[in-house]
C-alpha positions in Angstrom: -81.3 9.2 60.9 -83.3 10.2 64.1 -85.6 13.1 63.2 -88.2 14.5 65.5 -91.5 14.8 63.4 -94.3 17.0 63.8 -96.9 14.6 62.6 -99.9 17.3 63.0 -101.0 20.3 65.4 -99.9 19.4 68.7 -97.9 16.4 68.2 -93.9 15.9 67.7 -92.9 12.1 67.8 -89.4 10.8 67.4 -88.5 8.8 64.5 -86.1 7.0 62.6 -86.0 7.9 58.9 -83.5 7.6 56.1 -81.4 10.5 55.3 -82.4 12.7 52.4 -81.2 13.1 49.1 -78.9 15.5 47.8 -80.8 17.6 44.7 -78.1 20.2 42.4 -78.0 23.3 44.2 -78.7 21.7 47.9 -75.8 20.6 50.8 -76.2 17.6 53.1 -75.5 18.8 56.9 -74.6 16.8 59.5 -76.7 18.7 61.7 -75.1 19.9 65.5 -77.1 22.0 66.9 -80.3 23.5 66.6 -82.6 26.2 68.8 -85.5 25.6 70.8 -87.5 29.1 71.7 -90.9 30.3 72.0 -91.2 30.7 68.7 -90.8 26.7 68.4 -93.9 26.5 70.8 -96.3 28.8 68.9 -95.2 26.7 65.2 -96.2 23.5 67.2 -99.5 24.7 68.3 -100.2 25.5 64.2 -99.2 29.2 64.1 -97.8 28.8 60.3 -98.8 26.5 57.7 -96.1 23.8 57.2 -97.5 23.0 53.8 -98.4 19.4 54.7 -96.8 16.6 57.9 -94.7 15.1 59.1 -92.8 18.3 59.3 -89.2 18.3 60.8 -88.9 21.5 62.8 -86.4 23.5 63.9 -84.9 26.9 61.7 -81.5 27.4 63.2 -78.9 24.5 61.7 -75.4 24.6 63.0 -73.4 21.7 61.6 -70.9 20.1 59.3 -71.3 19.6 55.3 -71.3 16.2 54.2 -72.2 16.6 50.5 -72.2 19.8 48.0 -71.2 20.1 44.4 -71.2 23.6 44.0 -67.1 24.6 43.8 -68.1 27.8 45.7 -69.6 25.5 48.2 -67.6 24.9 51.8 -65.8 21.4 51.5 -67.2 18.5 53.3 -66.0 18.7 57.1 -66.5 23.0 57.3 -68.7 23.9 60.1 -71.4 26.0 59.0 -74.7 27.9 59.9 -77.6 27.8 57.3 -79.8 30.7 56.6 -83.1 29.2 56.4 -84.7 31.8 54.3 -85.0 30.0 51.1 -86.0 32.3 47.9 -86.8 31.3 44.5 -83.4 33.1 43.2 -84.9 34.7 40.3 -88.2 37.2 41.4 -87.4 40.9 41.5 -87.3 40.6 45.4 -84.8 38.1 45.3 -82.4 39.8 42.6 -82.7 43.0 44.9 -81.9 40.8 47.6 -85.3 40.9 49.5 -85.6 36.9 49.9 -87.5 37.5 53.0 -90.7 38.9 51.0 -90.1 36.6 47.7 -93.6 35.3 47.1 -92.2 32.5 46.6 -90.4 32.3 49.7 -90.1 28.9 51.3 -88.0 28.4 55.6 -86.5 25.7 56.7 -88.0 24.1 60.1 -91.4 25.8 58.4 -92.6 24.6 55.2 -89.1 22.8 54.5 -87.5 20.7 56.9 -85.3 22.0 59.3 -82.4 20.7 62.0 -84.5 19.0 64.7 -82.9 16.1 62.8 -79.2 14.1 62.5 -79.0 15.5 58.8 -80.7 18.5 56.9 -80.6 19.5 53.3 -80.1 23.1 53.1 -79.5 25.5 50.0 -75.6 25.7 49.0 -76.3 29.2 48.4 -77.5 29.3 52.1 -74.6 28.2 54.0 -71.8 30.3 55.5 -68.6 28.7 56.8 -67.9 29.3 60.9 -64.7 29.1 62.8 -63.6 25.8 64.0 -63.0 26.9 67.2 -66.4 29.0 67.7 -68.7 28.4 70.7 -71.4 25.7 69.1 -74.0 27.0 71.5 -72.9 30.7 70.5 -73.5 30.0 66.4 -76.5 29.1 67.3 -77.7 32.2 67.9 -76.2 33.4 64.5 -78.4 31.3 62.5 -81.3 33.7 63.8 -81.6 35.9 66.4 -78.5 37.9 64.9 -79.7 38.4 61.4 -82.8 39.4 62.4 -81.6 42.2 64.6 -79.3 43.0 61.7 -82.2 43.1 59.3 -84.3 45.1 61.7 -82.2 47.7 62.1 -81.2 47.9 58.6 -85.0 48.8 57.3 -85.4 51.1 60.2 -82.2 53.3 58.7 -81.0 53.6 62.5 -77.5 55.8 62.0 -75.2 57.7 64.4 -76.8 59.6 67.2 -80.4 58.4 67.3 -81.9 57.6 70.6 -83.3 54.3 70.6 -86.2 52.3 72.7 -86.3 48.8 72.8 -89.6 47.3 74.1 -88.6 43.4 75.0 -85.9 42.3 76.6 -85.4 38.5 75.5 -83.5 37.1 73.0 -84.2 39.7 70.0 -83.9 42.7 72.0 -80.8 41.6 73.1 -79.0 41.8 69.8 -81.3 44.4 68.8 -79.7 46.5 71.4 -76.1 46.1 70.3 -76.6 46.0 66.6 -78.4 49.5 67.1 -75.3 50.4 69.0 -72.9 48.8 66.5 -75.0 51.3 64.0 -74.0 54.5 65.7 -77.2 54.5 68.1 -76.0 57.4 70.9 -78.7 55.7 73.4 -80.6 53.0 74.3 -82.8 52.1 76.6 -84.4 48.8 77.2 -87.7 48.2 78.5 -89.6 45.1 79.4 -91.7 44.0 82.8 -89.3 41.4 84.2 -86.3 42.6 86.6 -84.1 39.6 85.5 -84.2 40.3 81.8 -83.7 44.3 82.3 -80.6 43.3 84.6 -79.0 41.2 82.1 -79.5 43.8 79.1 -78.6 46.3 81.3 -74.5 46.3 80.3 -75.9 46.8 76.8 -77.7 49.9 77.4 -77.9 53.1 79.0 -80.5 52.6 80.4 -83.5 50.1 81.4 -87.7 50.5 82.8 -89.6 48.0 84.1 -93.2 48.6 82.8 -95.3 46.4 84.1 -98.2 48.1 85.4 -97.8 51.1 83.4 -100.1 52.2 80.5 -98.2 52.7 77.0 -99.0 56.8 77.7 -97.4 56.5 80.9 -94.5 54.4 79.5 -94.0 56.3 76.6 -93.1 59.4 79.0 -90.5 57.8 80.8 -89.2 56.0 78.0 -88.3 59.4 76.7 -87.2 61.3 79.5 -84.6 58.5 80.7 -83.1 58.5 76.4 -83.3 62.3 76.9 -85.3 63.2 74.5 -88.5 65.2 75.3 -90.2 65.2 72.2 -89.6 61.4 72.0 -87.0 59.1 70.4 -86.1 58.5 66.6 -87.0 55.0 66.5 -88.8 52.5 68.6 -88.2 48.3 68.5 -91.1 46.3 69.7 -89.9 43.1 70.0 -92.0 41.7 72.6 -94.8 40.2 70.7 -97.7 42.2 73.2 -100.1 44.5 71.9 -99.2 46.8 74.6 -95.9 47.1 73.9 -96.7 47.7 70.9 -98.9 50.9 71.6 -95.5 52.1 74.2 -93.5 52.1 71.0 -95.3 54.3 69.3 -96.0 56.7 72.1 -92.5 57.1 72.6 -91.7 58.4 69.4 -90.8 62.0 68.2 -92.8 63.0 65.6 -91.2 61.5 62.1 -90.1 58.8 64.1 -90.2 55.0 63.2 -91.4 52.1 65.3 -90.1 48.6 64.0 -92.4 46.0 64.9 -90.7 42.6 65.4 -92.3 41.0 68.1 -95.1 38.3 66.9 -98.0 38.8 69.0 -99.8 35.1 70.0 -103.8 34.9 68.7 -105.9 37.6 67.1 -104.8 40.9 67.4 -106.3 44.9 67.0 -103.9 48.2 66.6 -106.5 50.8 67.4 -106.1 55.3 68.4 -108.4 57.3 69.5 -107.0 59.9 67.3 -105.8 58.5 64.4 -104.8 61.7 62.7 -103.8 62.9 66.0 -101.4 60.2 66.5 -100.7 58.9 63.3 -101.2 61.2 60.5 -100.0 64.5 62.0 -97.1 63.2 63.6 -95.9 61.4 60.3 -95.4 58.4 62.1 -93.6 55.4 60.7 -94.9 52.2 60.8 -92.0 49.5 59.7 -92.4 45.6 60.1 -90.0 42.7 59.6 -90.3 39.3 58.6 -86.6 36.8 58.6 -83.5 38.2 56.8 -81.6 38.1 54.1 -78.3 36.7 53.3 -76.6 40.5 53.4 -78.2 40.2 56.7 -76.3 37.0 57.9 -72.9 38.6 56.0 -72.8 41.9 58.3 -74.1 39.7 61.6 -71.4 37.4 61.2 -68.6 40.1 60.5 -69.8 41.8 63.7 -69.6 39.1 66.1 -66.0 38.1 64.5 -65.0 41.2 65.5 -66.5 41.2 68.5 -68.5 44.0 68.1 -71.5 41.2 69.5 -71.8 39.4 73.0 -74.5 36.5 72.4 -73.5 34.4 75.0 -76.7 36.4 77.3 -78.7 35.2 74.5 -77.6 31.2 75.5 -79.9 29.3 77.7 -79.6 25.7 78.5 -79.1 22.6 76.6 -81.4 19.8 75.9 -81.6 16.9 73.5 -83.5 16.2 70.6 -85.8 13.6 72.7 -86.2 16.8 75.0 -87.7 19.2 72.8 -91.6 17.8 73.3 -91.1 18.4 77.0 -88.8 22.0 76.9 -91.4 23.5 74.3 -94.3 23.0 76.8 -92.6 24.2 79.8 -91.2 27.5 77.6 -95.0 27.7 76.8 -96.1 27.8 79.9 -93.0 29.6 81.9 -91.6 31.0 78.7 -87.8 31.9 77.8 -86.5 33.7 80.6 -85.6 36.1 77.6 -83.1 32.9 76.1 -82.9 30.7 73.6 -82.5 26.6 74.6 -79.3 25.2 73.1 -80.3 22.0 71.2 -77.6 19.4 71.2 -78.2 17.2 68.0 -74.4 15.9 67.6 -72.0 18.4 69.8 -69.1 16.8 70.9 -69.1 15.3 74.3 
């Protein structure tokens, strides 16, 4: 099969290799479709350990099963999306279903391979049938971006008529923003420093703020006042990965109010107050984070989009092919997303 390798730091070649082998408990997918984000550009440039190389990238998997032998399994031929989250199955986190925080934890297209490949071996337990007639580039954006808006707003506790900020408006804050809604969230507003992406949230949302220039004080402010809420909002999403948007999210809170921090912030990073018991402490702040999702996670996602309670085609960017990855993940790291995930076209139909 043709695979594209990332044979160390900084380097993805293409390659022909031979199709894995099936182990008990793991599926062999023809592999249709993958994602290619900035999230892809910071794992090439050594962000996470991969736990040795060559390394086959790539975490969302949209394809077809070839083999399984569990009888709960979907047959060979059913179109699928993986979760790549892999568990150990038997921790305490796991059997509370926590997989994301198993210490044992294992992710495709991380430390396992993933679907930057003709065929991938992913966990029978971790693969949930799909329409036949669904949008390819739409379940795309299932494998990921969904759950883990779905997860995020789950640990936040967001529920009817809480005003909501969320700081970022690419991919993640994009679903963010309706699944908050599809929680009960009264109001949202979207914030972010590029015109484009605020524009194309803006039909999700009551309203939107450019920031850029802004300091998170300042931001914080008119964050508020345009939810309508002067003592801030209930909860706060950074999903912009900057350390300044992280600070706005906080400064927009009422106190007792969460922040969720999603966003992965690229290099070393400090969270610093000048009052710390002032800002913090008194106000009984809550700091929440978030790492993947859980299969629960990918359950609830899915049964929102089927009812159509999600619009992820804003979340689709374009398509490229596996030999075009190298070449999109360096432009993405230098121009980024546009707030969009690329559409990677392993085996769609013509």
């Amino acid at each position: 099969m043709r695979a594209l390798l990332m044979v160390e730091p900084g380097r993805l070649e293409m390659e022909e290799i031979p199709v894995p082998s099936v182990n008990p408990g793991w599926a062999l997918v023809r592999v249709v479709a993958s994602a290619a984000g900035l999230f892809h550009s910071q794992m090439v440039k050594g962000m996470l350990d991969t736990k040795g190389f060559p390394r086959i990238l790539g975490h969302e998997i949209v394809g077809e099963v070839v083999e399984a032998h569990s009888p709960a399994s979907p047959p060979p031929g059913t179109l699928v999306v993986g979760d790549a989250v892999v568990g150990c199955g038997v921790c305490e986190w796991c059997v509370r279903g926590d997989e994301s925080v198993c210490p044992w934890m294992r992710h495709l297209g991380i430390d396992i391979d993933g679907g930057f490949s003709e065929f991938a071996l992913v966990p029978e337990a971790n693969i949930f049938p799909l329409p036949g007639d669904i949008d390819l580039r739409e379940a795309v954006m299932l494998s990921s971006a969904l759950p883990c808006a779905v997860h995020a707003v789950r640990r936040t506790g967001v529920r009817s008529g809480d005003r909501v900020v969320v700081s970022g408006a690419g991919s993640i804050g994009f679903a963010v923003c309706q699944v908050a809604r599809a929680f009960g969230a009264t109001t949202i507003v979207a914030a972010d420093v590029k015109d484009n992406q605020l524009a194309a949230v803006s039909k999700f949302v009551d309203a939107t703020l450019n920031v850029a220039g802004m300091d998170p004080a300042e931001a914080g402010k008119a964050l508020s006042a345009l939810a309508g809420a002067s003592h801030g909002v209930d909860v706060a999403f950074e999903t912009a990965g900057h350390i300044k948007s992280v600070e706005t999210t906080i400064k927009v809170l009422r106190p007792s109010g969460t922040t969720m921090l999603m966003g992965i912030c690229d290099g070393p990073t400090s969270l610093t107050f000048q009052n710390y018991l002032g800002e913090l402490v008194r106000r009984q702040l809550h700091l929440v984070t978030t790492f993947g999702f859980t299969r629960q996670d990918f359950l609830i996602g899915n049964r929102l989009y089927v009812a159509g309670r999600i619009d992820l085609t804003p979340l689709i960017g374009p398509t490229v092919g596996l030999d075009e990855i190298p070449q999109t993940l360096d432009y993405i790291r230098e121009h980024g997303t546009g707030g969009k995930r690329y559409v990677v076209n392993v085996g769609m139909p013509a």
